[in-house]
N, C-alpha and C positions, 0 to 999 in steps of 0.2 A: 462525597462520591467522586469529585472530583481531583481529589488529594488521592486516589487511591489510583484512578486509571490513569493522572499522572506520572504515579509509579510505576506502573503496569506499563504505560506504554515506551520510559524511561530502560524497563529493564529488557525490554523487547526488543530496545535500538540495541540495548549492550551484547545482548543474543546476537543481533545481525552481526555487529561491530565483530564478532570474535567468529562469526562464521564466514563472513568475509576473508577475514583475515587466514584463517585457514585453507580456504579455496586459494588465497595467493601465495599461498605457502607450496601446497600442492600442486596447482600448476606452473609457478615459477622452478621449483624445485625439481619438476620434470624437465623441463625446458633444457635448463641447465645442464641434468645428466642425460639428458637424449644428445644436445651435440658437443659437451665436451667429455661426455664419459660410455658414451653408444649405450644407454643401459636408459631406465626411468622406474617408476613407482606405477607398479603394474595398476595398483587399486585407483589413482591419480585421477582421472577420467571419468570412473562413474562416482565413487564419491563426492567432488567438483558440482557435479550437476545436481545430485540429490541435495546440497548441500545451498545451491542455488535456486532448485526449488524448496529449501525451506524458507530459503532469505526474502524470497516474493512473498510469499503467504504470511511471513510475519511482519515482511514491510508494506500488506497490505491492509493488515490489522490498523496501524499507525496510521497512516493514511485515511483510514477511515473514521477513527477516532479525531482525529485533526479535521477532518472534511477535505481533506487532501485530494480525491478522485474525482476525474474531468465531468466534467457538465456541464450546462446552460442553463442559465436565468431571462432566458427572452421576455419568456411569458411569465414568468414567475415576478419577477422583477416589477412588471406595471399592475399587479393585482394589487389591493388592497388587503387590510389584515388579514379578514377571514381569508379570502379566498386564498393569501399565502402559506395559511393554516390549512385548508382544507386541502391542499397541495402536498404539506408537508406529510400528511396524515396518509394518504394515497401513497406516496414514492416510501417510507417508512415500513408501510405493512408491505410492498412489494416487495422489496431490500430483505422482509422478515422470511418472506415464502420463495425467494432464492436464497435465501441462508439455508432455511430448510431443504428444499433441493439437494446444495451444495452438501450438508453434512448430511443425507440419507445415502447420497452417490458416494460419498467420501467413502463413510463408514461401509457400503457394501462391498467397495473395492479393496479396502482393508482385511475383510473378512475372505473376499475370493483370492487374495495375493498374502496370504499370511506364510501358509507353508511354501510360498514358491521363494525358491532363494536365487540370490542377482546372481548373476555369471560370474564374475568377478571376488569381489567381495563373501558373496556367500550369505549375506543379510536376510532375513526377511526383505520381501517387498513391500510386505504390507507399511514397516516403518517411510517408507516414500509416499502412499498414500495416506499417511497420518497425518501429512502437514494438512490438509485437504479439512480433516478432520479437528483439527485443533483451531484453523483458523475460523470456522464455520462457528465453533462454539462459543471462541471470544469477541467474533463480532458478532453474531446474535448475543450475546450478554450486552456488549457496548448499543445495539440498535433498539434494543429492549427498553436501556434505561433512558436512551435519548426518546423514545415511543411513549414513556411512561412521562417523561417532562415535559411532552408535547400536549398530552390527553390532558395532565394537571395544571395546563396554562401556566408553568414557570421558564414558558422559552419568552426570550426576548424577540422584538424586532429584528435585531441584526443577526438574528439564529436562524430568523425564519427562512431565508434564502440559502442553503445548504453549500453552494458553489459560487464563482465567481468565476466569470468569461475572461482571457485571457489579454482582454483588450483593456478592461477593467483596472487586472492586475497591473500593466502597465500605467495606464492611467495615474493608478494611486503610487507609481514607482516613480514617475515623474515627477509631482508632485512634489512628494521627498527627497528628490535628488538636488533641486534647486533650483541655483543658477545653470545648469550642464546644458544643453543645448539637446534637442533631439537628435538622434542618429539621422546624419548627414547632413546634419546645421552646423558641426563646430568649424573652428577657425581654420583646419586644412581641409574642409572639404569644399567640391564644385559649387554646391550650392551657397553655400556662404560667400563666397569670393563674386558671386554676381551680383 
């Protein structure tokens, strides 16, 4: 399972990767011909944005599969197993009934923005709310199957805390960095020199 959402979330970066890239296509490409040719790429602007809203939603997908999105472990942190389990099992099914949320809202905006087409472009609208819709789906698959490892006691201890506090991160970046001194320890700064 994990060989596959590897993949999955592998191919999802490569999506962004080329939808980025198209956005700086488009908007540099306008830049350009607006002050050295008085002219631009009429479509540039709103596709840009739709295109930025798909990049979020599929680099939210990642994110989520990673455990990448911000949180706190205050409390979570000084509990014991159970209670870090009974923790996880709580924020999990919550995670599950805003996913649902998200994809009933999605998919209705879909449906009421189908015939309406962009100003611009002439699109469907609905396709701008489909990222809404597609994200909702692959992260409820991915929070499903972390739900389902949770119930069958194959998460580990260091699963069970979902986040890390940013103070943390640091911590263990120090650690790994060495000898490096902390920011405003090293050799040209004030404090060092007293």
């Amino acid at each position: 399972m994990n060989k596959i959402l590897g993949t999955f979330s592998r191919v999802v970066e490569g999506v962004m990767a080329l939808l980025l890239a198209v956005m700086v296509v488009l908007v540099f490409g306008n830049v350009v011909l607006r002050y050295a040719f008085n002219s631009g790429i009429t479509i540039s602007e709103e596709l840009s944005r739709w295109l930025f809203v798909w990049m979020t939603f599929l680099g939210a997908i990642v994110a989520l599969r990673e455990n990448g999105h911000l949180g706190t472990d205050m409390l979570v942190a000084r509990l014991g197993r159970k209670g870090k389990l009974a923790c996880l099992v709580v924020a999990q099914v919550a995670m599950l009934y805003v996913t649902w949320l998200l994809l009933t809202g999605a998919w209705a905006q879909v449906e009421i923005n189908r015939e309406v087409e962009a100003p611009v472009s002439g699109l469907s609208v609905g396709w701008f709310y489909l990222s809404g819709v597609v994200f909702a789906v692959c992260s409820g698959l991915i929070l499903l199957g972390q739900f389902w490892r949770t119930v069958t006691g194959q998460v580990t201890d260091a699963e069970l805390v979902l986040v890390q506090e940013s103070e943390d991160l640091a911590q263990v970046e120090a650690l790994h960095v060495g000898d490096t001194p902390p920011l405003g320890q090293g050799p040209n700064s004030m404090a060092f020199k007293k």
